[in-house]
C-alpha positions in Angstrom: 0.0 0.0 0.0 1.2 3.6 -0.8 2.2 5.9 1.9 0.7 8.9 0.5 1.7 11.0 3.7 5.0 11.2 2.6 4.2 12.6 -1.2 1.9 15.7 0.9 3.9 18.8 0.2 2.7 20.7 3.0 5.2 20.9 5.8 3.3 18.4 8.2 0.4 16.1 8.2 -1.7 18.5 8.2 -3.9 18.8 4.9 -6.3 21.7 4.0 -9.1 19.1 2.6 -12.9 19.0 1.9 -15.3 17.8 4.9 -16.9 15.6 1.9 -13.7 13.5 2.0 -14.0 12.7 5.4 -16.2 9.7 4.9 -16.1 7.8 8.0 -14.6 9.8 10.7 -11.5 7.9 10.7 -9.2 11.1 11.0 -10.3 12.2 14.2 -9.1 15.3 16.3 -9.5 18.8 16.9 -8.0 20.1 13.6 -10.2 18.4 11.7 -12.8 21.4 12.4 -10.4 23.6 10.5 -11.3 21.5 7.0 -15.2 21.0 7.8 -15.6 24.3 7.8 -12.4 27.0 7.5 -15.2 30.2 8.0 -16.5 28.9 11.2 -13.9 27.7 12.4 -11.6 30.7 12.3 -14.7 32.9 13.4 -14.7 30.6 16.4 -10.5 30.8 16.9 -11.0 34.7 16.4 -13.8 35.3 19.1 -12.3 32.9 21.5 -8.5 34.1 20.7 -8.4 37.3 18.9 -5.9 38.5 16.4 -3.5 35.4 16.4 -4.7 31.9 17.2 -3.7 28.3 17.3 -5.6 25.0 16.6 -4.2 21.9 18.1 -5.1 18.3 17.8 -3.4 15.0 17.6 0.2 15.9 18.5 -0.2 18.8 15.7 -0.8 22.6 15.6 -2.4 24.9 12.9 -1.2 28.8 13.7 -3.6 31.6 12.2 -3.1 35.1 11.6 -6.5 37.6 11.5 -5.1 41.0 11.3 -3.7 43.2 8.9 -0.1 43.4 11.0 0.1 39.6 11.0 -0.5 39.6 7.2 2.3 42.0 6.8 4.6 39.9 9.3 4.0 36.8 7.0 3.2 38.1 3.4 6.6 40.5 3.4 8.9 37.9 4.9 9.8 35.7 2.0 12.8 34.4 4.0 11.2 33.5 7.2 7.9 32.2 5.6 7.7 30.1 2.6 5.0 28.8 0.0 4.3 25.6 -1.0 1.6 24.5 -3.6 -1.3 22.2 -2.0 -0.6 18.9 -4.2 0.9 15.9 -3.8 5.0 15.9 -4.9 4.9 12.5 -6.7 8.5 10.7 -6.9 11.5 12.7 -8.0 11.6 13.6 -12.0 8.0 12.2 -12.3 5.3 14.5 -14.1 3.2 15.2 -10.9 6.8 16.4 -9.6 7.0 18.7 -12.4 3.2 19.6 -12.6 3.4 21.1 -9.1 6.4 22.4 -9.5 5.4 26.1 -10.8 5.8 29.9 -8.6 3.7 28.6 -5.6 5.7 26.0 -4.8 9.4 28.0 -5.1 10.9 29.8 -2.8 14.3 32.1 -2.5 16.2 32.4 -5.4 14.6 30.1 -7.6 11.5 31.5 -6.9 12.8 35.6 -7.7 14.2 34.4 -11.0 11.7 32.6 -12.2 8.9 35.0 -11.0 10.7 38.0 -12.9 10.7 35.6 -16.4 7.3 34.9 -15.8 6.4 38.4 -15.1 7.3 38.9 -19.1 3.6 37.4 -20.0 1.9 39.6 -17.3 3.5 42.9 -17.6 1.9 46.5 -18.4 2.7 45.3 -21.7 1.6 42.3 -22.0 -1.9 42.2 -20.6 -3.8 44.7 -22.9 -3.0 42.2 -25.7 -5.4 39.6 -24.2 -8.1 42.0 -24.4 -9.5 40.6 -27.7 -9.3 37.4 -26.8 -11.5 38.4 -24.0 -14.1 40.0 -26.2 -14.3 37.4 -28.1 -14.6 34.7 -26.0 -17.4 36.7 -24.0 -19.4 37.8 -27.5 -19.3 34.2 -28.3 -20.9 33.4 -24.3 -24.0 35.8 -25.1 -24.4 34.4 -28.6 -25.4 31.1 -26.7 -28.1 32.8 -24.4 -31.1 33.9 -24.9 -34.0 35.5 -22.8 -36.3 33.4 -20.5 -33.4 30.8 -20.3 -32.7 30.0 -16.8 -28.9 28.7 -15.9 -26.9 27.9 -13.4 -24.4 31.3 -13.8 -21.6 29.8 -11.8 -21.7 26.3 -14.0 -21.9 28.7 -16.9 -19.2 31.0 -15.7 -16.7 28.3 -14.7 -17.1 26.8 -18.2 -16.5 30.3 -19.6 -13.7 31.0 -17.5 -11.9 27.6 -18.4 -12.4 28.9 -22.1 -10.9 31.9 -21.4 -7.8 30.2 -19.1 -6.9 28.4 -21.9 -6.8 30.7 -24.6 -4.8 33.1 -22.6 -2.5 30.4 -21.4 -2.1 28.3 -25.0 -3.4 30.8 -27.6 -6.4 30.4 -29.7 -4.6 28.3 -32.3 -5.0 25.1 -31.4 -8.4 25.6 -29.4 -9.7 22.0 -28.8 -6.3 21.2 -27.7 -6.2 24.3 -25.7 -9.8 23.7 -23.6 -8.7 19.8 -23.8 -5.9 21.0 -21.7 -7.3 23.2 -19.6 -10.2 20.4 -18.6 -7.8 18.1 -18.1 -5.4 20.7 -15.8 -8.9 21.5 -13.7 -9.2 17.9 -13.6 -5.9 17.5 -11.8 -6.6 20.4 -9.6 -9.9 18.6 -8.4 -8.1 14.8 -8.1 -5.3 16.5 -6.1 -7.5 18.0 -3.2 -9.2 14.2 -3.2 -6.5 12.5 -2.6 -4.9 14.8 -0.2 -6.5 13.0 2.6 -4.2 10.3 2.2 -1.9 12.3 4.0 -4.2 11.8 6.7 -5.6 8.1 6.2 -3.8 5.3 4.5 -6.1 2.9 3.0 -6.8 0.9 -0.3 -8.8 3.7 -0.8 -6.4 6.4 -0.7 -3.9 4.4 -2.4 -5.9 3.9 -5.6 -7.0 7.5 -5.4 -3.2 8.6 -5.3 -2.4 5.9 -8.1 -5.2 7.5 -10.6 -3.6 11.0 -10.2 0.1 9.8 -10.8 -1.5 8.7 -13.9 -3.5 11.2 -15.0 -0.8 13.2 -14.2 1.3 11.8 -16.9 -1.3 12.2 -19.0 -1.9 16.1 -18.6 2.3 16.2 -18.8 2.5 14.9 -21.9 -0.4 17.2 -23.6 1.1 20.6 -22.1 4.8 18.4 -23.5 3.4 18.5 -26.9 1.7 22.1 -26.8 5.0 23.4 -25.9 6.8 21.9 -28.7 3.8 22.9 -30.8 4.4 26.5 -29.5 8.1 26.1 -30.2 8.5 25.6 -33.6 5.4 28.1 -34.5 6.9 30.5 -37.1 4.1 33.3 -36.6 4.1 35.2 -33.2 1.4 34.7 -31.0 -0.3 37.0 -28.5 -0.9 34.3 -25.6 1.1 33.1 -22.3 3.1 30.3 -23.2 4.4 31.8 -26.3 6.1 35.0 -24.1 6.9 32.6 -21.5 8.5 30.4 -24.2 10.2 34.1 -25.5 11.3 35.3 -21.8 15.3 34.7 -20.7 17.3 36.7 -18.7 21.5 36.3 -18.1 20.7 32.7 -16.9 19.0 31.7 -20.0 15.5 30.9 -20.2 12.9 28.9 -19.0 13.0 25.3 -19.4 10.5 23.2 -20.4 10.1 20.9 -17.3 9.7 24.5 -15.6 7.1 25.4 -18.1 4.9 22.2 -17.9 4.9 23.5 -13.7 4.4 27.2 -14.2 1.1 26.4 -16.8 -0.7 24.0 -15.3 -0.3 25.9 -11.6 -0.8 29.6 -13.5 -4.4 27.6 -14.8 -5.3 26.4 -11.3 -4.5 29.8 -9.5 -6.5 31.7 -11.8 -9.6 29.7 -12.9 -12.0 28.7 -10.6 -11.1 32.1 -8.4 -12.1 34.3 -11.2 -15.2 32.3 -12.2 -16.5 32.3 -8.7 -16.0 35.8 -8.7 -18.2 36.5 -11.3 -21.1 34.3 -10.0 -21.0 35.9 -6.5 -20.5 39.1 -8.1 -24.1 38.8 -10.5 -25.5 37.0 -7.6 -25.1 39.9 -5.3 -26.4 42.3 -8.0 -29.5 40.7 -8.2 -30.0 41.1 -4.4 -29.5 44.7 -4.8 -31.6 46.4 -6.9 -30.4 50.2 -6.0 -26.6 49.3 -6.8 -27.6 47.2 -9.9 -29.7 50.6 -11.0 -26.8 52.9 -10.8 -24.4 50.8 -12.3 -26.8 50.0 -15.4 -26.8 53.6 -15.9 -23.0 53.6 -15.6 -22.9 51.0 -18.6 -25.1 52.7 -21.1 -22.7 55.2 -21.5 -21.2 52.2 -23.4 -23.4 52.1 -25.7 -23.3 48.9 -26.4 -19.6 49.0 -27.0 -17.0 46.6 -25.4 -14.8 48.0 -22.6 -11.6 48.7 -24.0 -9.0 51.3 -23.5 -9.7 54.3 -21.7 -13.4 53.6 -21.6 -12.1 51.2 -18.9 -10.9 53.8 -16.8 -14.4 55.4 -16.8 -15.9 52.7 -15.2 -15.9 53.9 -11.5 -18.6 52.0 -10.2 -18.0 48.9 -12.6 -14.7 48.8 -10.5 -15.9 49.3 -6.7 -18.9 46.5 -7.3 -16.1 44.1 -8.2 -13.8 45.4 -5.6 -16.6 45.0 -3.0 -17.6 41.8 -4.3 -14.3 40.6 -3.6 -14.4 41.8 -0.2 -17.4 40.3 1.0 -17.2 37.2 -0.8 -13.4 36.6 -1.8 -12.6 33.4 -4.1 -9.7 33.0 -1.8 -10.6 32.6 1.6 -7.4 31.5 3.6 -4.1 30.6 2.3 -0.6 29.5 4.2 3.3 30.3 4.6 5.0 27.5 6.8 8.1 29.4 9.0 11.3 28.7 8.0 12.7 29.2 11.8 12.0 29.5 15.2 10.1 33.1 15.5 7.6 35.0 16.9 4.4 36.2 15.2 2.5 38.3 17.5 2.2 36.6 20.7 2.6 33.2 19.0 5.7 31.6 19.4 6.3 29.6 15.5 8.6 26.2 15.5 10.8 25.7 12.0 8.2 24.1 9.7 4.8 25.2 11.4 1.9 26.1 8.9 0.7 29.3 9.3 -2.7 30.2 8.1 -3.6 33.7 7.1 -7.6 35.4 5.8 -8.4 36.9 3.2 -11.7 36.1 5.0 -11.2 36.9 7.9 -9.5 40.2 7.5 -12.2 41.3 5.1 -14.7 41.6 7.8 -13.0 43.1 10.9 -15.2 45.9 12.3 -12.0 48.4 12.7 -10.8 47.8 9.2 -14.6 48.1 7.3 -17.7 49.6 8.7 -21.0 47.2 8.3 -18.5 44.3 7.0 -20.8 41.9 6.0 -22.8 44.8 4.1 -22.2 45.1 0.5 -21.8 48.8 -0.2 -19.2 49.2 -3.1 -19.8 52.9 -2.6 -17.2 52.7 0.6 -14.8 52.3 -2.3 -15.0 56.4 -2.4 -14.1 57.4 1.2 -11.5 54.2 2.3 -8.0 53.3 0.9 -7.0 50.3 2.7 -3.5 49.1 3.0 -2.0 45.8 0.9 -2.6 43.4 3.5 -5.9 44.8 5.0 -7.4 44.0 1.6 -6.0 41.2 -0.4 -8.4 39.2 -3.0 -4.5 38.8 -4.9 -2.2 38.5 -1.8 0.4 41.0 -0.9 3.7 41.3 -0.7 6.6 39.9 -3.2 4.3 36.9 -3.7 1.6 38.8 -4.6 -0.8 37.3 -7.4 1.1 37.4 -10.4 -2.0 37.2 -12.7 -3.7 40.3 -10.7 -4.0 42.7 -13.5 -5.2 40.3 -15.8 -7.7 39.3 -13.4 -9.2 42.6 -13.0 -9.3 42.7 -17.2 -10.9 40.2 -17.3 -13.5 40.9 -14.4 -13.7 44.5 -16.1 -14.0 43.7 -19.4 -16.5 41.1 -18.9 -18.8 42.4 -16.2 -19.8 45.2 -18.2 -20.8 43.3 -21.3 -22.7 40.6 -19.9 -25.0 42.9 -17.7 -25.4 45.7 -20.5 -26.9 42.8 -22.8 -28.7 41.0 -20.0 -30.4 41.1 -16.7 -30.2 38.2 -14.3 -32.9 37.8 -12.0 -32.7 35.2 -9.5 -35.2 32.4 -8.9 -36.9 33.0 -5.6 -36.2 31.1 -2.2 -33.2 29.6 -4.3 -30.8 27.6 -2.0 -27.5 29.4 -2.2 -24.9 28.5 -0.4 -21.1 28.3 -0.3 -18.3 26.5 1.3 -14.7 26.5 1.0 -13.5 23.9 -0.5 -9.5 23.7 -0.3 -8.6 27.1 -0.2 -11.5 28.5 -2.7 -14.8 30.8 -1.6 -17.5 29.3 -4.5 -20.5 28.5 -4.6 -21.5 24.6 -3.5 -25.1 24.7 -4.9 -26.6 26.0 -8.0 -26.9 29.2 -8.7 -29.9 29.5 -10.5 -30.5 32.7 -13.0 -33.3 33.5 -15.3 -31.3 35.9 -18.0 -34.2 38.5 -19.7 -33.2 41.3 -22.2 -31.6 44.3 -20.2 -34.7 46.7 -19.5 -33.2 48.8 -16.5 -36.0 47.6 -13.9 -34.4 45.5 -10.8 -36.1 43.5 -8.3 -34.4 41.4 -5.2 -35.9 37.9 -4.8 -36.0 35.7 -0.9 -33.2 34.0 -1.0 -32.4 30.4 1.1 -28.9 28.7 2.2 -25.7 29.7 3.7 -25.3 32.7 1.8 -27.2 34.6 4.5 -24.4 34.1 7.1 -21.7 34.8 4.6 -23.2 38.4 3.8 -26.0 40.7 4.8 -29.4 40.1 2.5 -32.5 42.2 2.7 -34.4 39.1 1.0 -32.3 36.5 2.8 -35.3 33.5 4.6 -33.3 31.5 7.2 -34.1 27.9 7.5 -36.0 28.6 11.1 -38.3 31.1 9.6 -39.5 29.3 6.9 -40.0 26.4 8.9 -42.1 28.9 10.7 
């Protein structure tokens, strides 16, 4: 049987997993709260413990950091904290090794170098050249809607978003090879945060589980293999990712292609399913507020109907604070970690070498002193508050700061605009929303279900069921206890 504890790249046994995979209880202990549910449980470390807090269980201990200081302390300190990728290593030179072998799994020098030769593909430069791709890609999403059709907008923007990933990432000459790709890369993603309880449990379950993703892994390595050398020996330039990455050298030399296969697929899982569940909460919480969805429909007709490009981005005000504020109340990222490198003291918490430390997104978003009404969504606070790096952080701060930030907020900007001047989305009433985090990702667990109707300017909330109503403040939000009621 497989040891799978020993391919967990997390320093520890400790594995940021999905309740769902805990099937039968056997991994037992306190820090198995932190997994069932990250929100509550680090609401419940924050009352009980305040501003730095620790979770023990089972011989182990889980550190967390909920302020704005702490998030400096860790996010600044390259050198006394590290990064490391959630995925199993795989053995040495195999292609799960070199899958999860990309930025968020180097640190020190390695990681500087690379980062600056990857930077070539998301530079000043580089990202405005992506904005056709976007346009098109999004024209080509409304073509397939039409009005009275109800959908699930966070299936549909998921599947969008993988479109999108992939074209960015592998161009739009090869496209089925491109989306064949990218599915298979948010395939790994997926069979990686299943397997990681292995670390926890060994079993012939675990060790089949472990088994399949060594081999799909090899699978998924040899496709991004043979879109590299497809890239390669293109003679015509091409305006996506892997072409500049393929492009980008410094006095070292450039970047290999055992680096490439690492920095691609973990570029595609960093930027995915975060920006796709960004747009569903983002349209969700529109729907629920009629007043903000008002103002910024009047923001968009100044459009005209156009696309968002140039400076007519810049004169998108509102367009900007929704999605800031929807990133706020409902980040895609809700925790993320830094293991220390030393013995050292964060706040009153005295770190061991090699202790995870887990720091919010969350958390931080909705302190009282930081935001007033923090679980209100008011993207007109945007006007009077400029909050430091690591007070708000949907991209991380610090010198490992989301390299694929500005191409996020493209694509959010770009997007946004053209999907709501086009349509309205109305939410079905007393739909169950609810979401859970699930690794280290904010999204949606249930449908989100959306009846899209030709853009008339006339908004209407709808009752709304579900989690949601704990996550952020709803006028129309029903709990449970009341409609039982």
């Amino acid at each position: 049987m497989v040891d799978v504890r020993s391919q967990w790249s997390v320093v520890g046994d400790f594995v940021p997993t999905h309740a769902n995979s805990l099937k039968d209880g056997r991994a037992s202990g306190t820090l198995m709260e932190f997994p069932a549910d990250p929100i509550a449980c680090m609401q419940r470390l924050f009352r009980e413990q305040g501003d730095y807090a620790t979770l023990h269980g089972d011989g182990q201990k889980l550190s967390f950091v909920f302020c704005a200081e702490g998030n400096h302390q860790v996010l600044s300190d390259p050198v006394n904290f590290h990064s490391r990728f959630f995925a199993l290593r795989g053995g040495r030179n195999s292609p799960q090794r070199r899958l999860s072998s990309g930025l968020l799994s180097m640190n020190g020098e390695e990681h500087r170098r690379n980062r600056r030769l990857v930077m070539d593909a998301f530079s000043k430069r580089a990202v405005p050249l992506y904005a056709s791709t976007i346009v098109n890609l999004t024209e080509e999403l409304l073509s397939k809607w039409e009005p009275g059709q109800t959908v699930d907008i966070n299936h549909e923007m998921t599947e969008f978003m993988l479109r999108v990933t992939s074209s960015i990432l592998f161009g739009v000459d090869n496209p089925e090879m491109a989306y064949r790709i990218g599915r298979m890369t948010d395939q790994w993603v997926r069979m990686n945060h299943e397997a990681g309880i292995g670390a926890m449990i060994s079993s012939p379950e675990t060790a089949e589980r472990y088994n399949e993703l060594l081999g799909f892994a090899a699978e998924l390595d040899a496709e991004i293999a043979a879109m590299i050398d497809l890239r390669r020996h293109k003679k015509t330039s091409s305006h996506d990712a892997l072409s500049m990455l393929l492009a980008a050298h410094d006095g070292e030399g450039s970047i290999t292609d055992e680096q490439l296969i690492g920095h691609t697929a973990l570029l595609f899982a960093a930027s995915h399913l975060t920006t796709a569940h960004t747009f569903a909460w983002t349209i969700f919480l529109l729907s629920q507020h009629p007043r903000i969805m008002t103002d910024l429909h009047h923001e968009l007709e100044t459009l005209e109907g156009a696309a968002p490009l140039g400076a007519a981005l810049d004169r998108l005000d509102l367009t900007e604070r929704v999605i800031k504020e929807s990133m706020r109340c409902l980040p895609a990222s809700a925790y993320s970690q830094r293991f220390s490198t030393c013995q050292q003291k964060l706040g009153n918490l005295e770190l061991c070498t090699g202790e995870t430390v887990i720091f919010s997104q969350f958390m931080t978003h909705h302190r009282s002193d930081l935001y007033v009404d923090p679980y209100a969504f008011q993207p007109e606070r945007w006007k009077t508050i400029s909050p430091s790096p690591y007070a708000y952080l949907p991209f991380g701060a610090g010198p490992r700061m989301c390299i694929g930030a500005a191409l996020g907020m493209l694509i959010l900007k770009t997007v946004m605009p053209m999907l709501l001047s086009r349509f309205k989305f109305q939410l079905q009433p007393y739909a169950e929303i609810s979401g859970r985090v699930i690794s280290t990702m904010l999204g949606p667990i249930t449908p989100v279900p959306m009846t899209i109707e030709a853009q008339d300017g006339k908004f209407e909330s709808v009752p709304v069921r579900g989690n949601i109503g704990e996550l952020v403040d709803l006028a129309g939000y029903v709990s449970n206890q009341s409609q039982a009621a």
